[in-house]
N, C-alpha and C positions, 0 to 999 in steps of 0.2 A: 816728729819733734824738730822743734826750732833749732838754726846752731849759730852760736851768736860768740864772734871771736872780740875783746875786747883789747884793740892795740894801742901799745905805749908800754912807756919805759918806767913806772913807776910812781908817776906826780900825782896828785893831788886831783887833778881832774878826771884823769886816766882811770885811778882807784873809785872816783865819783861815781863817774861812768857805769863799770862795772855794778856797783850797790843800788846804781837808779832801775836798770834794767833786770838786776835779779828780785827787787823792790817790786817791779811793775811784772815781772812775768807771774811772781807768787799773787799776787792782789788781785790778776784776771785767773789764774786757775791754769795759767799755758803753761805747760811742760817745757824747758827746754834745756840743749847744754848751752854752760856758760863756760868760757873760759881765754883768761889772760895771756895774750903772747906780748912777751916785754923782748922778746932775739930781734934787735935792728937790722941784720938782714931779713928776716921773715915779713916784719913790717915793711919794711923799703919794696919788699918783693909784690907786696900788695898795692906800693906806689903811693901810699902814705906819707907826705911829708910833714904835715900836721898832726899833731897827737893828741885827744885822744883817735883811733878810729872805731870804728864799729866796723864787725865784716858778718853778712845775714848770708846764711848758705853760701857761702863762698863768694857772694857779690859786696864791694865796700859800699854803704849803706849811710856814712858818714866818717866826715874830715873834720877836726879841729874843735876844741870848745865844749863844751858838755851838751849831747843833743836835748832838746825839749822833751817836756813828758808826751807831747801830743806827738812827736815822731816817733819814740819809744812804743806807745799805744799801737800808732800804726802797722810799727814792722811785728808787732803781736799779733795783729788781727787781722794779717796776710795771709793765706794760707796757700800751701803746694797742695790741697787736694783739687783735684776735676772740677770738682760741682761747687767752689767756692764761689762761685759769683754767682750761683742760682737764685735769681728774686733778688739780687743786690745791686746797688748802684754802682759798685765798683767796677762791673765788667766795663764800662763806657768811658773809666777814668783810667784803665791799665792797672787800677789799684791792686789785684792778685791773682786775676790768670795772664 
């Protein structure tokens, strides 16, 4: 399962964020956790200066502005198993092993 931290303080984008990505994990069938860290130290701690962030398994994944659905897509269709790029074009692009 995906973990997908949604940083920011509360605004309008931040809150976007969060609803595009729970929006887009339910619409493809991916499981994952979601959850909001608005604690300015925890975000700073990530190195965030811009809000909103994304943070995918522990890597930040995006800075500032509402990410596109086509990057949202992506960090869905990444996966941490082995055999994820078997027969795919990703293994050549770094896309998810």
């Amino acid at each position: 399962m995906k973990n997908f931290k949604v940083l920011g303080t509360g605004c309008a984008n931040c809150k976007t964020t969060f609803k595009l990505i729970d929006d887009a994990a339910k619409a493809a069938g991916v499981e994952v956790e979601l959850e909001k860290i608005e604690d300015m130290a925890e975000i700073m701690g990530y190195g965030i200066m811009s809000t909103p962030g994304v943070v995918l398994d522990g890597m930040v994944v995006h800075s500032g502005g509402l990410p596109t659905k086509d990057a949202i897509d992506g960090w869905l269709a990444e996966s941490s198993d082995s055999t994820c790029c078997s027969g795919s074009s990703e293994s050549s692009s770094g896309g998810c092993c």
